[in-house]
Structures are given as C-alpha cells and as structure tokens.
C-alpha positions in Angstrom: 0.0 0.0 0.0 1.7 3.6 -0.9 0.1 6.4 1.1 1.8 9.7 1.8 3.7 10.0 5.1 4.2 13.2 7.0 8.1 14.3 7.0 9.3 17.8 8.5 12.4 19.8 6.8 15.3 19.6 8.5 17.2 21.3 5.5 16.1 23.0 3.0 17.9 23.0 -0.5 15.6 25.1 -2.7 13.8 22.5 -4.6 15.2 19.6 -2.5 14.9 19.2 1.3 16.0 16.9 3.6 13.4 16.1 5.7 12.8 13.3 8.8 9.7 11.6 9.3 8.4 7.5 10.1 11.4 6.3 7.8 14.3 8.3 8.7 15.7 10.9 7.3 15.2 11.2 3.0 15.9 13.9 0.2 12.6 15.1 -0.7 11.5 16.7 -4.0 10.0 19.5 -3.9 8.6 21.2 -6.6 5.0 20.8 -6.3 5.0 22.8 -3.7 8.1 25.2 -3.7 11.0 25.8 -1.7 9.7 25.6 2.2 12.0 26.8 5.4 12.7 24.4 8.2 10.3 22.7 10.2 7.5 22.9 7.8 5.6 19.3 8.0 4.9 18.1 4.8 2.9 15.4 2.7 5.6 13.1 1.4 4.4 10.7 -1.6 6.9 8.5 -3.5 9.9 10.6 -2.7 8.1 14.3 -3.8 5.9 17.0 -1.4 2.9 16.7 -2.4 1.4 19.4 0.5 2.4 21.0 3.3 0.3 20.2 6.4 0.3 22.3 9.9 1.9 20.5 13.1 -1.2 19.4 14.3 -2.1 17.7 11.1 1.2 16.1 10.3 0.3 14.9 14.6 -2.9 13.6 13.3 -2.1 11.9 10.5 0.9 10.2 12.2 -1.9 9.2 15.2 -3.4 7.5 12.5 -0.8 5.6 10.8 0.1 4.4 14.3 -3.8 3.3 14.8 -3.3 0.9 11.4 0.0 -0.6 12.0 -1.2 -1.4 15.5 -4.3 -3.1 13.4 -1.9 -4.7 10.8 0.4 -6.1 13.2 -2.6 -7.3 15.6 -4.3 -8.8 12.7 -1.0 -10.9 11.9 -0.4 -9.0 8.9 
C-alpha cells in the first residue's frame, strides 16, 4: 500500500529538502510545492511533497498511521 507520510524539513535546498519523518531521514523533491524553510511538516508521496500540512495535522495523521499498523500487526499481517 503507498500512502503519503508526513516528514518535517530539517534542510532545505531550494527544490530539494531533507526532511525526517516515520522512515528516517530522505531527500525530498520539492517542486509541487516550492521551496519551504525548516520545520514545515509536509505530505511526502513516492519521494516528492505533495502538500504542506500544519503540526497538528502532520500529529494527526501520524496518530493514524500508528492506529493501522497497530491493526496490521494485531491482525498478523
């Protein structure tokens, strides 16, 4: 399943960024949504932005994403 994960710039590089978030840290494409300053959360896709969330979304989502691994793993899958 592919589903965008939120990451939070640590560096930003003008249309790249390195950016930390469930995976690590990863160089993140960013031209579908422009340059961005450190610690903006973002909606990372496939290895591009695809939209840049507030904290307490990027929180939310995260919540989430915890809630179905958690569901995943209890499920044996």
């Amino acid at each position: 399943m592919c589903i965008g994960a939120p990451v939070q710039v640590i560096e930003s590089h003008g249309f790249t960024a390195r950016c930390r978030g469930r995976n690590g840290e990863e160089e993140i494409n960013m031209m579908l949504v422009g340059p961005q300053p450190e610690g903006t959360w973002l909606v990372n896709f496939l290895g591009s932005a695809r939209d840049v969330l507030t904290e307490e979304e990027a929180r939310r989502i995260n919540e989430a994403m915890d809630e179905l691994a958690a569901l995943v793993a209890a499920s044996g899958g």
